[in-house]
PyMOL CGO cylinders between C-alpha atoms (Angstrom):
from pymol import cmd
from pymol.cgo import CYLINDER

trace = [
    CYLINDER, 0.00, 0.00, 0.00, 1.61, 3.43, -0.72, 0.3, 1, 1, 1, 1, 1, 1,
    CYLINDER, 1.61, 3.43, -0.72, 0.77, 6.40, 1.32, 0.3, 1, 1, 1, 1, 1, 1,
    CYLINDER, 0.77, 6.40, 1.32, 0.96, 10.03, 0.56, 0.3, 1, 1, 1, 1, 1, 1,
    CYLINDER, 0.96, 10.03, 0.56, 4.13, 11.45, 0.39, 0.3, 1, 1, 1, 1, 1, 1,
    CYLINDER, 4.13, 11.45, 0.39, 5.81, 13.17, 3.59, 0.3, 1, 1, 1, 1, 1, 1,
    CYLINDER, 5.81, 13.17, 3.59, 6.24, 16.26, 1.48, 0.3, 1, 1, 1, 1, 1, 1,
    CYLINDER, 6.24, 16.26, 1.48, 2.62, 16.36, 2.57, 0.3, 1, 1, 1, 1, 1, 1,
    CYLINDER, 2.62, 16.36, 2.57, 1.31, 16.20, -0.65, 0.3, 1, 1, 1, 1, 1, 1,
    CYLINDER, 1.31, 16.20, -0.65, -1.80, 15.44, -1.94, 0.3, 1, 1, 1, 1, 1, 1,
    CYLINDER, -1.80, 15.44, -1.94, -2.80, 12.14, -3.29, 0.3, 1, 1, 1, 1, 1, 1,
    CYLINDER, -2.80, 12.14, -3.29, -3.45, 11.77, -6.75, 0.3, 1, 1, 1, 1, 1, 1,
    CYLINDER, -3.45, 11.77, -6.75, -6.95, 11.77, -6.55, 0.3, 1, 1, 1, 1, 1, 1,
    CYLINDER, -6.95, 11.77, -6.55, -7.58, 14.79, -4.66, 0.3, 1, 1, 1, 1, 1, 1,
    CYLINDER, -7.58, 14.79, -4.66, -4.90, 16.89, -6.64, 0.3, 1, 1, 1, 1, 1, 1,
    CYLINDER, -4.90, 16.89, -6.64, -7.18, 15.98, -9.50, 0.3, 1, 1, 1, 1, 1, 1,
    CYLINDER, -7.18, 15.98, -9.50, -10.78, 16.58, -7.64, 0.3, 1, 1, 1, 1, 1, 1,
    CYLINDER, -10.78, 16.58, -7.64, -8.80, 20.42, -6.33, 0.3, 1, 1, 1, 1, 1, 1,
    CYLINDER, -8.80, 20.42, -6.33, -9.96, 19.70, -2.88, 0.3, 1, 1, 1, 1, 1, 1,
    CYLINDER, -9.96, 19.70, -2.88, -7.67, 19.31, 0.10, 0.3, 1, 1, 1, 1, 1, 1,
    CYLINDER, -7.67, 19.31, 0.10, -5.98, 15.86, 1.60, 0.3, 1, 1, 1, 1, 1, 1,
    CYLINDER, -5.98, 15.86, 1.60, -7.50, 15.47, 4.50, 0.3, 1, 1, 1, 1, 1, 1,
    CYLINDER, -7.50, 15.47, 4.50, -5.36, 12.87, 7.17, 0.3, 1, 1, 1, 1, 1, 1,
    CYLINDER, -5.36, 12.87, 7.17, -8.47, 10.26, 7.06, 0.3, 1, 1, 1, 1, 1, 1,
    CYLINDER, -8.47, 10.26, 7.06, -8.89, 10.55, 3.15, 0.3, 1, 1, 1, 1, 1, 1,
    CYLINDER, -8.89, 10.55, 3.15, -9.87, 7.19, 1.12, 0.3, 1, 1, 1, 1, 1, 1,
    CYLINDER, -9.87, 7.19, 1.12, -7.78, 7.58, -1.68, 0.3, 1, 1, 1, 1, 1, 1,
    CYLINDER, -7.78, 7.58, -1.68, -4.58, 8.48, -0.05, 0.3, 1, 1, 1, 1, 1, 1,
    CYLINDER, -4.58, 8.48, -0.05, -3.05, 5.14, 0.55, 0.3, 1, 1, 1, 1, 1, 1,
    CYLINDER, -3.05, 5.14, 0.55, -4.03, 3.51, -2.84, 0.3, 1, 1, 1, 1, 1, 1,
    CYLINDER, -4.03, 3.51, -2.84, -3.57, 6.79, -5.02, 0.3, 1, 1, 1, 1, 1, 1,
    CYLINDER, -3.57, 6.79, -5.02, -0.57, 8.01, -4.54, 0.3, 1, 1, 1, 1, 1, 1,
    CYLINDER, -0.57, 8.01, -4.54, 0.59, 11.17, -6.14, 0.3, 1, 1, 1, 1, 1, 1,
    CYLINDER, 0.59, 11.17, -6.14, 3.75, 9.77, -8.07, 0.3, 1, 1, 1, 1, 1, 1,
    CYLINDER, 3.75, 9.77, -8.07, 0.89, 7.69, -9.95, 0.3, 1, 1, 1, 1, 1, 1,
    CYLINDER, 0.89, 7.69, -9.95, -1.89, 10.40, -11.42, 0.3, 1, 1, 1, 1, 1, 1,
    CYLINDER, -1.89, 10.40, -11.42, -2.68, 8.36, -14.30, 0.3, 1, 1, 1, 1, 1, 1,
    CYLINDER, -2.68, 8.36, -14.30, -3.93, 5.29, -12.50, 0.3, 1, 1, 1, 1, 1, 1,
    CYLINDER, -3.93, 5.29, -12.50, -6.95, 7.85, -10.41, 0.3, 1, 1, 1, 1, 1, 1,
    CYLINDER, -6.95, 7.85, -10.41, -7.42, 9.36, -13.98, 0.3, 1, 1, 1, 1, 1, 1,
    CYLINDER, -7.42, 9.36, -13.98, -8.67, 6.40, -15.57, 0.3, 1, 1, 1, 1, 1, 1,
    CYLINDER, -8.67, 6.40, -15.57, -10.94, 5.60, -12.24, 0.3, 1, 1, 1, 1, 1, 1,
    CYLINDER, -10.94, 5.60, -12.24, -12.11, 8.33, -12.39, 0.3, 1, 1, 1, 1, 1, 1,
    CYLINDER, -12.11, 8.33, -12.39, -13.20, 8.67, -16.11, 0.3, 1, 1, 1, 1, 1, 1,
    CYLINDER, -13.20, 8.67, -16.11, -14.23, 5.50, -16.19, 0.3, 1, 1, 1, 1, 1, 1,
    CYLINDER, -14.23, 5.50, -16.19, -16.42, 5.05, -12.76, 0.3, 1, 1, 1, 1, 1, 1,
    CYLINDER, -16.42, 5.05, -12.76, -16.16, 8.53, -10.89, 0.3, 1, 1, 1, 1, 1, 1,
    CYLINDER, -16.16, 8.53, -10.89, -14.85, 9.63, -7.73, 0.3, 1, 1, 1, 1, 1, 1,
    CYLINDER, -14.85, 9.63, -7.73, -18.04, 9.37, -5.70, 0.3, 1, 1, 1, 1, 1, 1,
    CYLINDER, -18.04, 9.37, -5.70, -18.97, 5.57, -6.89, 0.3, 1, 1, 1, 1, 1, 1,
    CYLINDER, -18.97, 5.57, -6.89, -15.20, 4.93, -5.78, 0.3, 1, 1, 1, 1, 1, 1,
    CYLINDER, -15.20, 4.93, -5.78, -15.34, 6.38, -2.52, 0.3, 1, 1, 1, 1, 1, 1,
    CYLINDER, -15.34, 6.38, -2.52, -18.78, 4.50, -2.02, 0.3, 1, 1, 1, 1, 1, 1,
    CYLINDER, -18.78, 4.50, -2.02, -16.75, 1.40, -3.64, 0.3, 1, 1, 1, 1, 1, 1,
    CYLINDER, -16.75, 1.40, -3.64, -14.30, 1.71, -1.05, 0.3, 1, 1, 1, 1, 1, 1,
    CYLINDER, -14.30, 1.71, -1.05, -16.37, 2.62, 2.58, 0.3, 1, 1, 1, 1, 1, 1,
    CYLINDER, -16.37, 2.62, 2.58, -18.40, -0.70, 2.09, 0.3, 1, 1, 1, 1, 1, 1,
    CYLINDER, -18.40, -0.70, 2.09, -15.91, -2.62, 1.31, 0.3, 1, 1, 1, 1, 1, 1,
    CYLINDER, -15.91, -2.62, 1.31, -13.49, -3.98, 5.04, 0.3, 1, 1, 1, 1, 1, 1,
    CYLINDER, -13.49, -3.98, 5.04, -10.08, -1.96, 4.68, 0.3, 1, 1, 1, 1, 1, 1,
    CYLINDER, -10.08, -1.96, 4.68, -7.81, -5.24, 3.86, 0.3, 1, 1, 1, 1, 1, 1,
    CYLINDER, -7.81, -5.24, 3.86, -9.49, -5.97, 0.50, 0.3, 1, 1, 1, 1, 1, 1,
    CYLINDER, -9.49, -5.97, 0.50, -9.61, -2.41, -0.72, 0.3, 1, 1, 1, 1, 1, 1,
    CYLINDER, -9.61, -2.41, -0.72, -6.11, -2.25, -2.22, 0.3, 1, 1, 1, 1, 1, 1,
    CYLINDER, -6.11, -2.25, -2.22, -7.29, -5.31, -4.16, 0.3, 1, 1, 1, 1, 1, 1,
    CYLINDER, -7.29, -5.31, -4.16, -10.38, -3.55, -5.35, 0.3, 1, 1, 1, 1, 1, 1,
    CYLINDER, -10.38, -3.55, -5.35, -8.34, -0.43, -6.39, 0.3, 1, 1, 1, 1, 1, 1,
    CYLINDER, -8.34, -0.43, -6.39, -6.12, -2.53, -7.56, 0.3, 1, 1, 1, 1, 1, 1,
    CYLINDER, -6.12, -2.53, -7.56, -9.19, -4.01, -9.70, 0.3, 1, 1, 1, 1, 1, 1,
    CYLINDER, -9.19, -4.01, -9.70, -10.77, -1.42, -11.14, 0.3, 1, 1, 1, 1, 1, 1,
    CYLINDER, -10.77, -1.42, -11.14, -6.80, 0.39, -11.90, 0.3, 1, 1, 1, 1, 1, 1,
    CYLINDER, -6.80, 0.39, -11.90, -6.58, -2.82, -14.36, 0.3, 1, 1, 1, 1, 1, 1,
    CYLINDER, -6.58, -2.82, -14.36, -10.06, -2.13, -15.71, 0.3, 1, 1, 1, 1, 1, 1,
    CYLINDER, -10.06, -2.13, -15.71, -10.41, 1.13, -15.63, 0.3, 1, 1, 1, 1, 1, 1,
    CYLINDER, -10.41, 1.13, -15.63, -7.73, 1.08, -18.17, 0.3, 1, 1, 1, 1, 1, 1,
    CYLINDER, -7.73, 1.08, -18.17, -8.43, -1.91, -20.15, 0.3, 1, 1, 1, 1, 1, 1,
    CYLINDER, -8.43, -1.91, -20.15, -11.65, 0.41, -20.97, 0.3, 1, 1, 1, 1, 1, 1,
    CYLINDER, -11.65, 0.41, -20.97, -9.74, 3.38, -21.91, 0.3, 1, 1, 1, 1, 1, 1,
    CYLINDER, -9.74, 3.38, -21.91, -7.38, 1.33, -24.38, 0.3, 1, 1, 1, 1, 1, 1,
    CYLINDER, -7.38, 1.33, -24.38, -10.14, -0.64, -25.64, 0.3, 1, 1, 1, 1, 1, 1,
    CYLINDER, -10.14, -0.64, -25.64, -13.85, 1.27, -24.87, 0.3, 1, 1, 1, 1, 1, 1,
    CYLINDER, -13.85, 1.27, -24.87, -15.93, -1.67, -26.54, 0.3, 1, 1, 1, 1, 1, 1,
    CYLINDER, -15.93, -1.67, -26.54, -14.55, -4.16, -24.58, 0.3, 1, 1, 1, 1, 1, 1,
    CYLINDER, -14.55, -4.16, -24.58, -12.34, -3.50, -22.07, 0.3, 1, 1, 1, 1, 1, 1,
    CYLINDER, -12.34, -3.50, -22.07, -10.85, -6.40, -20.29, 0.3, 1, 1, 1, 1, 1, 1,
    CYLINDER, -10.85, -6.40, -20.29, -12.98, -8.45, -22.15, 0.3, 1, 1, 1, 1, 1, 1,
    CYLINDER, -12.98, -8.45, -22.15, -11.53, -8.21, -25.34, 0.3, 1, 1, 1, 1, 1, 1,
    CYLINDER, -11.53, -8.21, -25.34, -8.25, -8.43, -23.38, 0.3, 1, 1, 1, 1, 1, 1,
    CYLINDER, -8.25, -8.43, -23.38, -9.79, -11.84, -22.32, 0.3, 1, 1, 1, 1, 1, 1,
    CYLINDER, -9.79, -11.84, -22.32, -10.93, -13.10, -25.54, 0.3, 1, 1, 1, 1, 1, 1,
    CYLINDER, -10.93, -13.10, -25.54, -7.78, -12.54, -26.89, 0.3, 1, 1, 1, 1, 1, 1,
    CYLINDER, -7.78, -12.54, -26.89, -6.13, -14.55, -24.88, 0.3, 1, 1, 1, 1, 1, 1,
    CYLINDER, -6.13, -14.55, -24.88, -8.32, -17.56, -24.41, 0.3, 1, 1, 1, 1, 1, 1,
    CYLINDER, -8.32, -17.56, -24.41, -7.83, -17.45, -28.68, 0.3, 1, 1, 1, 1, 1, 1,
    CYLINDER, -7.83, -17.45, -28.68, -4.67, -17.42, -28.67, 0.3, 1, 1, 1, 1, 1, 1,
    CYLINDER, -4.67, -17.42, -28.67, -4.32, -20.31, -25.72, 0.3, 1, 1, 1, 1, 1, 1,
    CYLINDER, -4.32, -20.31, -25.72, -6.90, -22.15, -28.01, 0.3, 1, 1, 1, 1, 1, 1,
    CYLINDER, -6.90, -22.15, -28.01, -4.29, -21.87, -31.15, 0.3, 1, 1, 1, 1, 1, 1,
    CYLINDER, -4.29, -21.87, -31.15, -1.31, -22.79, -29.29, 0.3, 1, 1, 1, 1, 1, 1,
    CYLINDER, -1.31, -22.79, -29.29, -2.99, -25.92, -28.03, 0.3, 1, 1, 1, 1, 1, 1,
    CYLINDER, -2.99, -25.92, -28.03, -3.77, -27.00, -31.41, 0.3, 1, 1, 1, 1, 1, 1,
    CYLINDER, -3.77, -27.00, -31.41, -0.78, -26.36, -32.41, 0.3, 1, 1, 1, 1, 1, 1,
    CYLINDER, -0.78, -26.36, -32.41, 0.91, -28.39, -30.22, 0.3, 1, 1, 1, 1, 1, 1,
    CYLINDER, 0.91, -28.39, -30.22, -1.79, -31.08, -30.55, 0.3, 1, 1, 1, 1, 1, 1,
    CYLINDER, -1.79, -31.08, -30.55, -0.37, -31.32, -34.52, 0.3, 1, 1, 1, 1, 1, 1,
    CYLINDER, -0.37, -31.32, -34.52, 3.13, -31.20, -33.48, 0.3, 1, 1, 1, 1, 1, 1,
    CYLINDER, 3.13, -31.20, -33.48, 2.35, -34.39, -30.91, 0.3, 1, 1, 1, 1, 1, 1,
    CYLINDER, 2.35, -34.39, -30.91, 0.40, -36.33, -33.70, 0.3, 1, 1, 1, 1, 1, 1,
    CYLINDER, 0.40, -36.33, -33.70, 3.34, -35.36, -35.96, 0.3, 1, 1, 1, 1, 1, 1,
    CYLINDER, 3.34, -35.36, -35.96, 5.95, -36.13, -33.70, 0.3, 1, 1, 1, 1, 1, 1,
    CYLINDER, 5.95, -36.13, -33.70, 4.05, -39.65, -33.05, 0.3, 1, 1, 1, 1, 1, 1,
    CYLINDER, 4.05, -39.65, -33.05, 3.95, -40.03, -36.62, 0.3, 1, 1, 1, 1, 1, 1,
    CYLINDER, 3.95, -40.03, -36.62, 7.26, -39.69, -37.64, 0.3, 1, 1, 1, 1, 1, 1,
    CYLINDER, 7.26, -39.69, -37.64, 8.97, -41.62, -34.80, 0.3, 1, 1, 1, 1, 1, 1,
    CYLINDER, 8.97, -41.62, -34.80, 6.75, -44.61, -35.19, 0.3, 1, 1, 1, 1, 1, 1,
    CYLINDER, 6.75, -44.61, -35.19, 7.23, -44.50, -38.94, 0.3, 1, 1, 1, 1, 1, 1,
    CYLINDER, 7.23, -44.50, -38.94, 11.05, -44.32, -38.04, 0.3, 1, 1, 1, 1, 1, 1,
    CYLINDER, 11.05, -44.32, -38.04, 10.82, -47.62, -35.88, 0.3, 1, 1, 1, 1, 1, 1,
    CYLINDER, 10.82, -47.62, -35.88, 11.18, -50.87, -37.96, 0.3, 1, 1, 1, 1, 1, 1,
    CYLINDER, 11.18, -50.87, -37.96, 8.68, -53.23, -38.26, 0.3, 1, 1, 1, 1, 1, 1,
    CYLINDER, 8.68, -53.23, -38.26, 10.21, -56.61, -37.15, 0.3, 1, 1, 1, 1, 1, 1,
    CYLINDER, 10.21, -56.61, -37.15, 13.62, -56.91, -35.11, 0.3, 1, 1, 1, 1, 1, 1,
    CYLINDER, 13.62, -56.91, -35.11, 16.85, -57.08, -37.25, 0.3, 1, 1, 1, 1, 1, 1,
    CYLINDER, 16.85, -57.08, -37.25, 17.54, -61.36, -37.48, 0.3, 1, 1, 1, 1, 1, 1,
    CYLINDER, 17.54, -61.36, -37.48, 20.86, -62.15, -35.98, 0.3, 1, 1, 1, 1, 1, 1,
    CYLINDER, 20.86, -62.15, -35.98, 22.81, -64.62, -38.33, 0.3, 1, 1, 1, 1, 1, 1,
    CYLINDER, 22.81, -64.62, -38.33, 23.06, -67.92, -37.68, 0.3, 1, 1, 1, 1, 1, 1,
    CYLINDER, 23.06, -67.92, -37.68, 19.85, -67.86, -35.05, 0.3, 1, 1, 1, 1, 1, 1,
    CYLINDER, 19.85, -67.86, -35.05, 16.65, -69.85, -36.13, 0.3, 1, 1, 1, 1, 1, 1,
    CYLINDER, 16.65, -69.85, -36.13, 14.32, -68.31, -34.52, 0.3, 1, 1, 1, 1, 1, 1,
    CYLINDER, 14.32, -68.31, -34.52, 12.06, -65.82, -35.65, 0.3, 1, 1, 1, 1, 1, 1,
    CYLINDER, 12.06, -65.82, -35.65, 11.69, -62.35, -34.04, 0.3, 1, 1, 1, 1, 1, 1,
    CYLINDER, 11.69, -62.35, -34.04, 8.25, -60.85, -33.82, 0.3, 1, 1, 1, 1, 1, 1,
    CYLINDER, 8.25, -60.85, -33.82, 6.98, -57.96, -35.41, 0.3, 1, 1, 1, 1, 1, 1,
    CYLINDER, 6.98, -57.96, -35.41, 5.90, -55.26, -33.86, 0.3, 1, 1, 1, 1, 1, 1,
    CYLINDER, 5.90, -55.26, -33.86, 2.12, -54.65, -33.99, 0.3, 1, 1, 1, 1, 1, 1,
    CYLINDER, 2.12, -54.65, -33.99, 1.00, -50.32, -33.74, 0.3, 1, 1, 1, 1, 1, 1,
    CYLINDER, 1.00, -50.32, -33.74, 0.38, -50.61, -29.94, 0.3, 1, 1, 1, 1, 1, 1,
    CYLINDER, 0.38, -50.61, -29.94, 3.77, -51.95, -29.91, 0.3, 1, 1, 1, 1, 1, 1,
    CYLINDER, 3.77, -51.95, -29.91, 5.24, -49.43, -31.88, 0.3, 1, 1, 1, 1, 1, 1,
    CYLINDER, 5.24, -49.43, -31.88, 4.08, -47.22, -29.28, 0.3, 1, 1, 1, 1, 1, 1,
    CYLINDER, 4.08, -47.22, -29.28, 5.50, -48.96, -26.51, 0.3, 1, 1, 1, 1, 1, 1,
    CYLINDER, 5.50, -48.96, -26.51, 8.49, -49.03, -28.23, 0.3, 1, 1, 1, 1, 1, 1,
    CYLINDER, 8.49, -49.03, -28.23, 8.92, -45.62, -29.09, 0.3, 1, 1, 1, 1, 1, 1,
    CYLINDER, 8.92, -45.62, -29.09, 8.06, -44.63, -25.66, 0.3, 1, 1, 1, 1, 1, 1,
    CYLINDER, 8.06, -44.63, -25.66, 11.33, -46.59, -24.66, 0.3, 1, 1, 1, 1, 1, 1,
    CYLINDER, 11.33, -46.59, -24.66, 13.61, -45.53, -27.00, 0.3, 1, 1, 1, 1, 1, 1,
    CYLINDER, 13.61, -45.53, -27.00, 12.97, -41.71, -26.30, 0.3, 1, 1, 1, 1, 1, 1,
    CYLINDER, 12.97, -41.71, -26.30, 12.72, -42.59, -22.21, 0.3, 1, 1, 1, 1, 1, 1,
    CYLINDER, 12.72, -42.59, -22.21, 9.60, -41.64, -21.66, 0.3, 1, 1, 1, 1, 1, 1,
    CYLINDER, 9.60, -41.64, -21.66, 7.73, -44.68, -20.25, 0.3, 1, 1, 1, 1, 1, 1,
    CYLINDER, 7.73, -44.68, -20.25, 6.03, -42.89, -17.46, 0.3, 1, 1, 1, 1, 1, 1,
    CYLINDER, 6.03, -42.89, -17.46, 4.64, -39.66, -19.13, 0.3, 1, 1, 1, 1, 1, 1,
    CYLINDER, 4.64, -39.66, -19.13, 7.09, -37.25, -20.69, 0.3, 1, 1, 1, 1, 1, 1,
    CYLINDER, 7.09, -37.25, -20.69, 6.04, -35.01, -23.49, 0.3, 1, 1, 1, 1, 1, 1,
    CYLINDER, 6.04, -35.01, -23.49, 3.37, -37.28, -24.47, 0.3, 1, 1, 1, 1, 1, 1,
    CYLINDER, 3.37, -37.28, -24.47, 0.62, -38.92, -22.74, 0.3, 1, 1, 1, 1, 1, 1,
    CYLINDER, 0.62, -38.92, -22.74, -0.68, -42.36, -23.09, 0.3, 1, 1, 1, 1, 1, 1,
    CYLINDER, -0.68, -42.36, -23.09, -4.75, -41.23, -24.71, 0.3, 1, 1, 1, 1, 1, 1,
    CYLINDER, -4.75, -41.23, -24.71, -6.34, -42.95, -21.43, 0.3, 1, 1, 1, 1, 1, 1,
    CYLINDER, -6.34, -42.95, -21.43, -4.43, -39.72, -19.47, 0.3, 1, 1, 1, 1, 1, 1,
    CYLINDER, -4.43, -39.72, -19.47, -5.97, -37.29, -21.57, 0.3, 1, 1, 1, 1, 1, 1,
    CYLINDER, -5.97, -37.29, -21.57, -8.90, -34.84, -20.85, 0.3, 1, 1, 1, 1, 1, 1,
    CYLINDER, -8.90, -34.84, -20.85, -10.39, -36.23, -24.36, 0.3, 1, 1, 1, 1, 1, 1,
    CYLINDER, -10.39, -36.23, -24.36, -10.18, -38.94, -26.83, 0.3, 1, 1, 1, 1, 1, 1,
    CYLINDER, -10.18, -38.94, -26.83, -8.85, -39.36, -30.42, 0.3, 1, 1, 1, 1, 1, 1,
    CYLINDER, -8.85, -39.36, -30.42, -11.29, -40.57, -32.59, 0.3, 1, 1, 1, 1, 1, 1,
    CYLINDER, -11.29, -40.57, -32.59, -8.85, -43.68, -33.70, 0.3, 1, 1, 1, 1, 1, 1,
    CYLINDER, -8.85, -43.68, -33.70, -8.47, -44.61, -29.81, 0.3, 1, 1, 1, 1, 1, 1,
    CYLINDER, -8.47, -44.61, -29.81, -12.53, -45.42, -29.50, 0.3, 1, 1, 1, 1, 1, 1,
    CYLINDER, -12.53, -45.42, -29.50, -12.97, -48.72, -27.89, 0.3, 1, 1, 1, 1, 1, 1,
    CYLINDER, -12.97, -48.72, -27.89, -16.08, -49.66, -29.88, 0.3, 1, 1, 1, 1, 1, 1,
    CYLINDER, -16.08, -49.66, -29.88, -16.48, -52.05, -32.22, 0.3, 1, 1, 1, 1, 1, 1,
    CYLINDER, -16.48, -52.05, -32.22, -16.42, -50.06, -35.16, 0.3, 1, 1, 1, 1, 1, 1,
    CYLINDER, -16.42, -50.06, -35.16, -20.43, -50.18, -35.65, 0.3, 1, 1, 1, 1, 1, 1,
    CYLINDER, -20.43, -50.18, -35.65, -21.51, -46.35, -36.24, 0.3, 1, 1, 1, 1, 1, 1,
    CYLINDER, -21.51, -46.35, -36.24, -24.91, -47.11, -35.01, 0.3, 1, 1, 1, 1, 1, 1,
    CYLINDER, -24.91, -47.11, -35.01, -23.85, -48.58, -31.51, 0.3, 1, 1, 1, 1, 1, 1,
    CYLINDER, -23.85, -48.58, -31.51, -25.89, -47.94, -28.73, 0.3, 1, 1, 1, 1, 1, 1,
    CYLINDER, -25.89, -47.94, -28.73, -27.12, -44.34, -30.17, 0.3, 1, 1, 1, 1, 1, 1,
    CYLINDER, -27.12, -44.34, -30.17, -30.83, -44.00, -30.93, 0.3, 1, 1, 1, 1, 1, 1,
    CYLINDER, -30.83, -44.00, -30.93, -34.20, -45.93, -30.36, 0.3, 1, 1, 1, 1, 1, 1,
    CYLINDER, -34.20, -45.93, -30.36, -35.93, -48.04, -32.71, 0.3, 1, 1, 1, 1, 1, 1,
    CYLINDER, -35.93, -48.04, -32.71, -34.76, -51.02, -34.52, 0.3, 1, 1, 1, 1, 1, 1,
    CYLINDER, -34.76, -51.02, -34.52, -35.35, -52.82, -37.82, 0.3, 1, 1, 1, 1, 1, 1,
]
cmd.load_cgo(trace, "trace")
């Protein structure tokens, strides 16, 4: 919390209002006058008197959160006046969205190529008679997984640890019409 400074100074919101900084006043300790800009955009954007009302209901320890609050918003309006935060917001959750599908392609990618990479049956060793197996795709998987060390959970996920599913990891029997609808012919 900053406080008014010992020059005895007024805070920033009642240099701007012209009236006189009175030792009890409400904006002192979250206005301070090195910062004019941040009671500017309160004030343009919700007015002295709704802030002082704001701030007498509110209990003293979560006011510098609520100045705090409406500083951020106050000023997300005046940059943006349509949307505010909002937009801000929006913005951000799109751009979150974009990255994660973005990284969901380089995973499926990544998957791709390394189990592409990985041969198909173990290399025979000369003169033995037996007959290795071949690897089948879970396999291919598994062995991938141990090759790059990350049996366990690494940079991939097994699809069971996911928040969804991939289409090619449903456990039905391949029947579109399973179990959906009523009726039957």
């Amino acid at each position: 919390m900053a406080s008014s400074s010992s020059y005895n100074s007024p805070c920033a919101a009642c240099k701007l209002l012209r009236r006189k900084c009175m030792p009890g006043c409400i904006f002192a300790p979250y206005f301070p006058p090195e910062e004019p800009q941040k009671f500017v955009n309160v004030h343009k954007i919700f007015g002295a008197s709704n802030v002082t009302k704001l701030l007498n209901e509110l209990l003293p320890n979560q006011r510098e959160d609520a100045v705090n609050s409406l500083a951020y918003e106050a000023e997300a309006r005046v940059r943006d006046p349509v949307y505010g935060c909002v937009g801000a917001i929006t913005f951000l959750q799109r751009q979150v969205q974009r990255l994660q599908k973005e990284l969901d392609a380089a995973n499926a990618d990544l998957i791709r190529y390394a189990c592409n990479d990985i041969p198909t049956g173990l290399p025979q060793v000369t003169g033995a008679s037996t007959v290795q197996p071949t690897l089948t795709p879970r396999n291919r998987l598994a062995e991938f997984n141990r090759r790059v060390g990350n049996e366990g959970g690494g940079f991939y996920q097994l699809p069971g640890a996911l928040p969804y599913s991939f289409p090619w990891n449903d456990a039905s029997s391949g029947d579109m019409n399973d179990g959906g609808g009523e009726g039957g012919m």
